[in-house]
C-alpha beads as a LAMMPS data file, in Angstrom:
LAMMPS data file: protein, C-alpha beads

116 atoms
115 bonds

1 atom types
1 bond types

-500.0 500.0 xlo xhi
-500.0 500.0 ylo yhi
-500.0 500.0 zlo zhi

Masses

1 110.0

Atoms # bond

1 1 1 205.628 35.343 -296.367
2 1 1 207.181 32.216 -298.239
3 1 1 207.266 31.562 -301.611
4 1 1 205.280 28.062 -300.709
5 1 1 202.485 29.720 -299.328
6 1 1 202.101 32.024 -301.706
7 1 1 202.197 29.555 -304.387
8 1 1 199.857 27.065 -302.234
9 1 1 197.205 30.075 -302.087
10 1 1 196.876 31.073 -305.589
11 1 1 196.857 27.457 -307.123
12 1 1 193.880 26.745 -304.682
13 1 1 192.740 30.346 -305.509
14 1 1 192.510 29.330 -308.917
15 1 1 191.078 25.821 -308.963
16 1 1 187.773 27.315 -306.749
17 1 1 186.536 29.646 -309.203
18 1 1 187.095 26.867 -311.792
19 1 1 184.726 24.048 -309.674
20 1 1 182.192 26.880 -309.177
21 1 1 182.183 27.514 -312.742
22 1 1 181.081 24.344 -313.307
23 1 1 178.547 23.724 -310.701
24 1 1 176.773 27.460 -311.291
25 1 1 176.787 26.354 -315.396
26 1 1 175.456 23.040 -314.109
27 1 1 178.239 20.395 -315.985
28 1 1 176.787 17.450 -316.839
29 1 1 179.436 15.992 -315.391
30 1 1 179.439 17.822 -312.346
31 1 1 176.054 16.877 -311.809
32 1 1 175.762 13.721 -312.731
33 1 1 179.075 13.161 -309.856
34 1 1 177.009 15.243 -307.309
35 1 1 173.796 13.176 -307.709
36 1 1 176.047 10.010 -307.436
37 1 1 177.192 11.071 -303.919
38 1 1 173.981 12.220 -302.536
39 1 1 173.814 15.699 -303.227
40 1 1 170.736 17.306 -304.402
41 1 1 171.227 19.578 -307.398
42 1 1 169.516 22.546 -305.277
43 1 1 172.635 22.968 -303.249
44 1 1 175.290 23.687 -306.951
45 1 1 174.764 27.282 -306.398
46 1 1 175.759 27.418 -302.806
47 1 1 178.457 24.799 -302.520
48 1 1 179.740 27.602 -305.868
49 1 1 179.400 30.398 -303.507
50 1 1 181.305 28.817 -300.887
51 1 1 184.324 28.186 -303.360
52 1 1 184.026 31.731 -304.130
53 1 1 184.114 32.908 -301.100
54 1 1 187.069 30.735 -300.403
55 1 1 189.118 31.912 -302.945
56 1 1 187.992 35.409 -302.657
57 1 1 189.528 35.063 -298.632
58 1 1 192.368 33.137 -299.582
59 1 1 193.833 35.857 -301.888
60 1 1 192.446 38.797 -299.504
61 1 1 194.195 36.937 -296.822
62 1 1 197.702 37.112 -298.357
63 1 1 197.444 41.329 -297.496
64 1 1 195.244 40.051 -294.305
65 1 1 197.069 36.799 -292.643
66 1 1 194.264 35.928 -290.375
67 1 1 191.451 36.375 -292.756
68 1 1 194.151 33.802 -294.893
69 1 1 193.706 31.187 -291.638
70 1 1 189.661 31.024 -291.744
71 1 1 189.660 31.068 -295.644
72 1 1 191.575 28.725 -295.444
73 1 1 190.128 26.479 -292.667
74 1 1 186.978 26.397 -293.900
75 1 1 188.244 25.150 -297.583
76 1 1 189.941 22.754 -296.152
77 1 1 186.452 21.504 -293.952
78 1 1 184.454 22.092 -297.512
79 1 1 186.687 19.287 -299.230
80 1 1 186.339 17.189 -295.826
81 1 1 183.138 17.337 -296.595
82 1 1 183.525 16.500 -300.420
83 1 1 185.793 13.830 -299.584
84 1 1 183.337 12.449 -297.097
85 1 1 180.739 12.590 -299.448
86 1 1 182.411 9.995 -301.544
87 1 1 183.283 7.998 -298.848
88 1 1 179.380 7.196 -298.046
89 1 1 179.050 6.569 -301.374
90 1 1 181.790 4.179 -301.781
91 1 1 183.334 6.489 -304.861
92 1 1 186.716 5.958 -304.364
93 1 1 187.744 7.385 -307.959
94 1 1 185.561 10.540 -307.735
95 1 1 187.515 11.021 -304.405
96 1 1 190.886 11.438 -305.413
97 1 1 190.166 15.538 -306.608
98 1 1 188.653 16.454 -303.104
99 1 1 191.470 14.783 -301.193
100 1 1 193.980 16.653 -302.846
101 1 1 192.412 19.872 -302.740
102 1 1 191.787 19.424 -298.734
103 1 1 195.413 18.240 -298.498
104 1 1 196.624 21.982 -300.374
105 1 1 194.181 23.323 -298.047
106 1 1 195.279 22.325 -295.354
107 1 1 198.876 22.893 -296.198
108 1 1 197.940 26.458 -297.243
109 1 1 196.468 27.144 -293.816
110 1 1 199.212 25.714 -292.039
111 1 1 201.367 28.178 -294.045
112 1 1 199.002 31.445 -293.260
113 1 1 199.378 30.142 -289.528
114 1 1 203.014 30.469 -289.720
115 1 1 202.946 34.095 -291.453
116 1 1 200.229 35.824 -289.355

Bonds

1 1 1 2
2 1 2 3
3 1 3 4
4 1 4 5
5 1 5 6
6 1 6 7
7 1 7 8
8 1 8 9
9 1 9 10
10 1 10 11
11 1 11 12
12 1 12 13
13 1 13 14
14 1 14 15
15 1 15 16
16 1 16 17
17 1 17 18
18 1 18 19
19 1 19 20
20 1 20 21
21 1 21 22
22 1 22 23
23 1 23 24
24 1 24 25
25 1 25 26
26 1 26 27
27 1 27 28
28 1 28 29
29 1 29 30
30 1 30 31
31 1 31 32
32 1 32 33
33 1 33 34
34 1 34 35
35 1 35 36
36 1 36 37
37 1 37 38
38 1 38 39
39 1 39 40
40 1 40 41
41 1 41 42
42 1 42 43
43 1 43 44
44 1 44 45
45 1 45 46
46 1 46 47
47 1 47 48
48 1 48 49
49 1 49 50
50 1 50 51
51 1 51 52
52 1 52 53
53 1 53 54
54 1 54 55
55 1 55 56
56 1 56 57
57 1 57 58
58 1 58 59
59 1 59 60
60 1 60 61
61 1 61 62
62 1 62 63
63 1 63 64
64 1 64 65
65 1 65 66
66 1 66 67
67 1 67 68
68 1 68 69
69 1 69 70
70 1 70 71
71 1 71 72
72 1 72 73
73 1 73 74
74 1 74 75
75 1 75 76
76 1 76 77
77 1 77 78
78 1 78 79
79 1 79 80
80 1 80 81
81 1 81 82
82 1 82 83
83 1 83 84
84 1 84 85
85 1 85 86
86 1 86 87
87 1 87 88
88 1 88 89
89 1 89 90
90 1 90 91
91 1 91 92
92 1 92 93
93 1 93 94
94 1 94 95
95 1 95 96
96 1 96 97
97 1 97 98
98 1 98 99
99 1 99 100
100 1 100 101
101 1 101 102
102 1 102 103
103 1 103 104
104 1 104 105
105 1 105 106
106 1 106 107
107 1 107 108
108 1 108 109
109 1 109 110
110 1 110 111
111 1 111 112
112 1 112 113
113 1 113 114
114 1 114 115
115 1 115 116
């Protein structure tokens, strides 16, 4: 286990429960973003749960590499989908957080690959 991937999975560990926070307590600005791209408020608490569960696998996965490679995969489609999203909606400023969290993503799966 590297150094990189560890620090990879517990700064993405981190920033999920942080965006779920905000989209369970229903942010004004969080909402008001989510509405601009097409998403119906209905969908905050599960798109939080997801990040949750994300996290959750992520830092389970560092004891448990493979559960580490789906957590990881599917955080990495989640902000694909974000990033998507904003693409439709020609937001190219609200797209700049996605992007970067699919990019750790995807690093940090690439990294649980290489350990498990």
């Amino acid at each position: 286990m590297t150094i990189n991937y560890v620090v990879q999975t517990v700064v993405l560990s981190l920033v999920l429960p942080g965006s779920a926070a905000g989209r369970l307590k229903r942010r004004k600005s969080v909402v008001t973003s989510m509405r601009g791209v097409g998403v119906a408020e209905s969908w905050l608490p599960r798109l939080a749960l997801l990040e949750i569960a994300g996290a959750s696998g992520l830092l389970i996965g560092l004891a448990l590499p493979p559960l580490a490679v789906a957590a990881g995969a599917g955080v990495f489609l989640y902000f694909c989908g974000a990033v998507a999203f904003h693409v439709r909606a020609h937001d190219r400023k609200g797209m700049i957080a996605p992007t970067a969290l699919a990019v750790t993503a995807l690093a940090a799966t690439l990294l649980a690959v290489q350990n498990a």
